[in-house]
N, C-alpha and C positions, 0 to 999 in steps of 0.2 A: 731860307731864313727870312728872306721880305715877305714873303706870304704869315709866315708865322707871326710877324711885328703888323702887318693890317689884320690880320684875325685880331690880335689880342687888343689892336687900336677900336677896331669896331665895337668887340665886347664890350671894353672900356664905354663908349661913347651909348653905346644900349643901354649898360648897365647904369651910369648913370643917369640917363634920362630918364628911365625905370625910377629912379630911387628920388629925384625931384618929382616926378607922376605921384608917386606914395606921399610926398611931403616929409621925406627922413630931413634928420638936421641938416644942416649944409656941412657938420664937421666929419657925419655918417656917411652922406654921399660921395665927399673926397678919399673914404676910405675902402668903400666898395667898388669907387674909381677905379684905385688903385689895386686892387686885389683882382678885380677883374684884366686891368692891363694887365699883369702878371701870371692868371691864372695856368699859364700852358709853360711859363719861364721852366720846369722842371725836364721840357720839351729837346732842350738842350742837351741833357745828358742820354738821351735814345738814340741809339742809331739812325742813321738818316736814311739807311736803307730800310728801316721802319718803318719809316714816318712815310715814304715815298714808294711804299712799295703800291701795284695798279692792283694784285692781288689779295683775295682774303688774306687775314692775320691768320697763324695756326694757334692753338693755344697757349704756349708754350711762348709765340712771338707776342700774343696780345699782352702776356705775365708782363711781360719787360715794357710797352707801353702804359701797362696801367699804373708803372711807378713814377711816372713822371711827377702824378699828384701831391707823391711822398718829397721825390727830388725836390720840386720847386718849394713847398714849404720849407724845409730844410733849407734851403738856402738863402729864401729869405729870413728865417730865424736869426741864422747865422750873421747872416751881416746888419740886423735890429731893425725886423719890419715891426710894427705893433702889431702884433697876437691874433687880433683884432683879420685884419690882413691873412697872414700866415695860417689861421684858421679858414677863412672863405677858400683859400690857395688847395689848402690840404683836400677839403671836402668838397669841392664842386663839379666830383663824378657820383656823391650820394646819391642815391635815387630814395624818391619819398615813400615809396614800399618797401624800403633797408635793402632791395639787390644790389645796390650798387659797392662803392669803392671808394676808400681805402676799407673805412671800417662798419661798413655796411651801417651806417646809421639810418633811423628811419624818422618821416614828418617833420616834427617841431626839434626832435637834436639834432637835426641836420641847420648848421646856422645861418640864417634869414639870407647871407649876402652869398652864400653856396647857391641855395635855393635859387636867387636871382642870378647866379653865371651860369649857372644848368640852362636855362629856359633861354636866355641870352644866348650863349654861345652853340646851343642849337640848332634856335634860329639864324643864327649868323653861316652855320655849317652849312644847313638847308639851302639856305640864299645864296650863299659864293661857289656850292659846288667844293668838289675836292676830285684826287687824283682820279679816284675810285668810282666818282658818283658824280654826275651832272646837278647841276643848279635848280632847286625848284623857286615858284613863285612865290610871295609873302603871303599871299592867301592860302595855296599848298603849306607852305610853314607853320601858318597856326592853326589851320587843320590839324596838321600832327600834335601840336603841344596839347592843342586841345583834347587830342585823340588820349594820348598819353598823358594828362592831367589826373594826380590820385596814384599813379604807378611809377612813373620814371618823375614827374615833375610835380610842384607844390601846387595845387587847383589855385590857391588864391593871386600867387604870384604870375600865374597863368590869365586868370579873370583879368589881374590888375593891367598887363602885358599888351591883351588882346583890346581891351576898354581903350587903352592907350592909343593905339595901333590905329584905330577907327576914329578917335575924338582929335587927336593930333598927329597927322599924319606925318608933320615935319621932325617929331621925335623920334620917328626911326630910320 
């Protein structure tokens, strides 16, 4: 649980630093804040021997992690996040060549602050490591975003990310 609450704090803190980088409004930024703190909250309702297993997922196990995207909107709805929110929540396993998840949406219907917790909580995965997978560097990290820019991620949100990364280092 405290790993899942610094993931989603870090997100939070990328994502928004990402989204003052862009120049969104300051009422925009507090919202993709918050969508990103939240993004994984659906996390909750998976088993934990899911979520902790050191092994591949089988297909069948990945089915049940990939509804967390669906859980966590859902229950922000439920208790009156703005839409707004609950939409980045829902979609920020889309990938921008439509493979991804919940509703395989592709590029620009995938919504701007989705786009921005993809690339975020990525790099954030890349960077801390997981049960499964050891830590890489921030330069390894946007190697990969970069690699995968145009197929799993939005190139400009990527550009914007990487431009960041290099110009102010203390943003991420």
């Amino acid at each position: 649980m405290e790993d899942l609450i610094k993931h989603q704090y870090s997100v939070g803190v990328l994502c928004r630093n990402i989204g003052i980088y862009m120049g969104l409004p300051l009422k925009e930024i507090k919202l993709l804040e918050t969508a990103a703190f939240f993004h994984d909250i659906g996390k909750l309702f998976v088993p934990k021997s899911l979520l902790n297993k050191k092994e591949p997922l089988s297909l069948e196990e990945f089915e049940v992690v990939k509804m967390h995207s669906l859980y966590g909107a859902e229950l922000l709805r439920k208790i009156g996040f703005d839409r707004i929110i609950v939409s980045a929540v829902r979609h920020h396993h889309e990938r921008y060549d439509g493979r991804g998840y919940p509703d395989g949406l592709r590029g620009g219907k995938i919504p701007l602050f989705s786009r921005i917790i993809a690339a975020a909580d990525a790099f954030n995965v890349m960077t801390t490591g997981r049960i499964y997978k050891k830590p890489i560097s921030n330069d390894k990290a946007f190697e990969e975003l970069i690699r995968c820019s145009g197929t799993q991620f939005d190139p400009e949100v990527v550009k914007i990310f990487v431009k960041m990364f290099k110009e102010e280092d203390a943003y991420v």
